[in-house]
C-alpha positions, 0 to 999 in steps of 0.5 A: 678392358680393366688396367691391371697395374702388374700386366702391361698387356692391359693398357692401352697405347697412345695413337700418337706422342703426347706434344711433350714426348720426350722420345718423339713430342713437337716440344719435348721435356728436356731430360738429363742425359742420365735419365734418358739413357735410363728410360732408354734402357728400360725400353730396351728390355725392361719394360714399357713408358708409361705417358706423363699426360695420360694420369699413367693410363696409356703406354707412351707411343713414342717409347713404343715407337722406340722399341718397335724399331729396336726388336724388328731391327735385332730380329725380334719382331717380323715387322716394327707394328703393335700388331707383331709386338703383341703377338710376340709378348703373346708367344713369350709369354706362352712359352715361358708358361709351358717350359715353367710347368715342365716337370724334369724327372 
C-alpha cells in the first residue's frame, strides 16, 4: 500500500517500540513535561505518533500502545488490539460518511 500523508489508515504500525521510544523504548528520549502531555493528548483523540526512527513511514507502536488502552478502557474498543482499532476507525468513518450525505428536508 501507497502512504498517503492526509489517511493515516495507509501507514503501517511498528511491531515493536523503536529502543528511543518515548512512551515505551529501553532508552527513552527524554521530553519535557510540556511535550509529553502534548503528544499524549493528541494520542488521546487527535490523531496518531508518527515513529522518529522510521523517516515518518511507520506509526509509533508505543503511542499505538498508548491508545489501545485508552479507548478499550473508555468502552471504545471491545478489546485493546490493531485489529478492533481498525475496525472501529472503519465504522466511524462509515458512519460519519453516511450521516454527512444525509439530506434533511
Amino acid at each position: 500500500m501507497t502512504i498517503d500523508p492526509h489517511d493515516m489508515r495507509t501507514y503501517e504500525v511498528r511491531q515493536l517500540p523503536c529502543k528511543t521510544c518515548p512512551f515505551s523504548g529501553e532508552k527513552p528520549l527524554i521530553l519535557s513535561p510540556d511535550k509529553l502531555a502534548m503528544y499524549y493528548e493528541n494520542l488521546m483523540g487527535n490523531g496518531q505518533h508518527i515513529c522518529h526512527t522510521t523517516n515518518n513511514t511507520q506509526i509509533c507502536r508505543g503511542g499505538r500502545d498508548i491508545q489501545l488502552k485508552w479507548f478499550h478502557s473508555m468502552g471504545m474498543l471491545p478489546e485493546p488490539t490493531d485489529e478492533a482499532f481498525n475496525e472501529a476507525v472503519n465504522w466511524a468513518l462509515k458512519n460519519k460518511e453516511s450521516a454527512t450525505s444525509t439530506t434533511h428536508n
